[in-house]
C-alpha positions as CSV (number, residue, x, y, z in Angstrom):
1,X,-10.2,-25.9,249.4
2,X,-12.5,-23.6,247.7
3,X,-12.6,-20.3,248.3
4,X,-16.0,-20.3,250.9
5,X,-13.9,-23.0,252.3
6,X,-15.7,-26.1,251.8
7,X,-13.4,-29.5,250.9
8,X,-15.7,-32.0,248.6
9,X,-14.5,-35.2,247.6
10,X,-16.1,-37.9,245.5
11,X,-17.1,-40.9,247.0
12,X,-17.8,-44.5,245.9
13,X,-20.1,-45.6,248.5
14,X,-23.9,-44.3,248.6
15,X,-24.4,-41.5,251.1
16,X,-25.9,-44.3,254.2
17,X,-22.6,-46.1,253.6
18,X,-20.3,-42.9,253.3
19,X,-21.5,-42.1,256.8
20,X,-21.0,-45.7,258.2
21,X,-17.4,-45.8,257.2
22,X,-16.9,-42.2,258.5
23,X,-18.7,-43.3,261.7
24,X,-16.5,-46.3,261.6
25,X,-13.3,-44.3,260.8
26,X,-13.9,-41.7,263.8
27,X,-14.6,-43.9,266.2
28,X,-11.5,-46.0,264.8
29,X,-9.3,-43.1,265.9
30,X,-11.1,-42.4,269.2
31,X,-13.3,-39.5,268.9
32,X,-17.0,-39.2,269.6
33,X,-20.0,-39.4,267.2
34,X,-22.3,-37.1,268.4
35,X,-25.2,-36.8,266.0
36,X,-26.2,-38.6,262.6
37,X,-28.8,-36.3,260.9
38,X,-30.7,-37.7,258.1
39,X,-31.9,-35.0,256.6
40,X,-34.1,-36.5,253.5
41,X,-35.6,-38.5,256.1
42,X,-36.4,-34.9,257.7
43,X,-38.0,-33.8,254.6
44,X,-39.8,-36.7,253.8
45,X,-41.3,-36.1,257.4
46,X,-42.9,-32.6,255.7
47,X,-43.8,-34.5,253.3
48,X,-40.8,-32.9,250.9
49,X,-38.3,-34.8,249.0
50,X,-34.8,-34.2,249.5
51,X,-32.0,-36.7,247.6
52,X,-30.1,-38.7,250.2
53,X,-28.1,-36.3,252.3
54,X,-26.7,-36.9,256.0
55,X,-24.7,-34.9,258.1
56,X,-22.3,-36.3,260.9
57,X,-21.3,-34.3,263.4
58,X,-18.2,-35.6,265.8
59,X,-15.0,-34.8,267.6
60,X,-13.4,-34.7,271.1
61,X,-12.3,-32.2,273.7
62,X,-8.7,-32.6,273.3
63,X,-8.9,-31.6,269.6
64,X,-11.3,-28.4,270.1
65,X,-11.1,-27.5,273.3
66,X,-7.5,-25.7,272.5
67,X,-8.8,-24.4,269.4
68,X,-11.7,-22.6,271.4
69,X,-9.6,-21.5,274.1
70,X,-7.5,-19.3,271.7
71,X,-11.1,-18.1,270.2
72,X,-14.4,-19.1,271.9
73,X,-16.4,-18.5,269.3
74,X,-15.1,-21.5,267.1
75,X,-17.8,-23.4,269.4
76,X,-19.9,-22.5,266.6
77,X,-18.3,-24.2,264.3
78,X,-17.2,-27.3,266.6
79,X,-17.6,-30.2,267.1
80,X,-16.6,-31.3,263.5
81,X,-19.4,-32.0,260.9
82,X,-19.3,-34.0,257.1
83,X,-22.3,-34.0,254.8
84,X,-22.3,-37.1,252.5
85,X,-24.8,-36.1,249.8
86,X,-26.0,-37.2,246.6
87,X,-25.8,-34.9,243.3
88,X,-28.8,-35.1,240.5
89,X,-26.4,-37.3,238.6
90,X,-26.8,-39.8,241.2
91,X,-22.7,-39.3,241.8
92,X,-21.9,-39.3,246.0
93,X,-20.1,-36.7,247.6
94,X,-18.6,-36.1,251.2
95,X,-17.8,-32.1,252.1
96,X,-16.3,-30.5,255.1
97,X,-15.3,-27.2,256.3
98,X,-11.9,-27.0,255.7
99,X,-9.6,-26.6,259.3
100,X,-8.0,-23.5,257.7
101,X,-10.9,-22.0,256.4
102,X,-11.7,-21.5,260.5
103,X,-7.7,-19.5,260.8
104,X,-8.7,-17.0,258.0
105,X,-12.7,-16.5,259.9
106,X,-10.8,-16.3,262.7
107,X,-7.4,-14.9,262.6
108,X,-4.6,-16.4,264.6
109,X,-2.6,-18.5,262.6
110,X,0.4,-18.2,265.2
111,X,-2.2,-19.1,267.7
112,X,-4.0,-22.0,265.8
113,X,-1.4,-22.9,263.6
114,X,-0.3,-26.5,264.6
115,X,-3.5,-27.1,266.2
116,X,-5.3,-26.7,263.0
117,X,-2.7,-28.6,260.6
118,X,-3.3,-31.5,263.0
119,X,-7.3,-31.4,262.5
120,X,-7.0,-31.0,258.6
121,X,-4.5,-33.6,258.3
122,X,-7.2,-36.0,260.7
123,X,-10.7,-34.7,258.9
124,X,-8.5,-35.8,255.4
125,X,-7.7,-39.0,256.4
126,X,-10.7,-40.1,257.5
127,X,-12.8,-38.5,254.6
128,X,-10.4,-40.2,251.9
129,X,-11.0,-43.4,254.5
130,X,-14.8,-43.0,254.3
131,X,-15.1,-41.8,250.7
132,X,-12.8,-44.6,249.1
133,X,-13.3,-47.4,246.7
């Protein structure tokens, strides 16, 4: 994890099929896509350019629901989101906010502990599922 929280692994797919496996990996496990932004398509729209970037956001209600009961706020930071995203080197890349990042913004660690050591060990295993060769 870096220190503004932010996990980043390389991936060996382009960013279009980063996402599909990801989609494919979430709904694998049983959890809800939500939203596929395509945000160079965005910026091509006003008339920008913007390498290829998309952001999934997905998730369930068992996973966050116990999470925002402890703190409400985290709604602002759930459902889950990854950003596949390609660098200037033409290299892909998938990032995510990092499950303990949201303890330390939050405080609670008693209260969030297991709950959040469940969600980073799911949001790894499907980004290394997405993301690899």
């Amino acid at each position: 994890m870096n220190a503004n929280g932010l996990t980043t692994l390389p991936s060996s797919h382009s960013v279009k099929d980063t996402i599909d496996r990801l989609v494919a990996a979430v709904e694998s496990k049983g959890l809800s896509v939500f939203a596929r932004i395509d945000h160079a398509a965005g910026a091509q729209q006003a008339g920008m350019t913007l390498r290829p970037t998309e952001l999934l956001i997905f998730g369930n209600a068992r996973g966050g629901t116990p999470l925002m009961q402890v703190h409400q706020t985290l709604g602002i930071d759930l459902p889950l989101k990854a950003l596949a995203w390609q660098d200037a080197d033409g290299r892909t890349w998938l990032s995510y906010n990092e499950p303990a990042w949201l303890v330390a913004r939050y405080g609670g660690a008693d209260s969030l502990g297991e709950a959040v050591q469940r969600l980073a060990g799911t949001l790894a295993a499907l980004s290394k599922a997405a993301a690899a060769g």
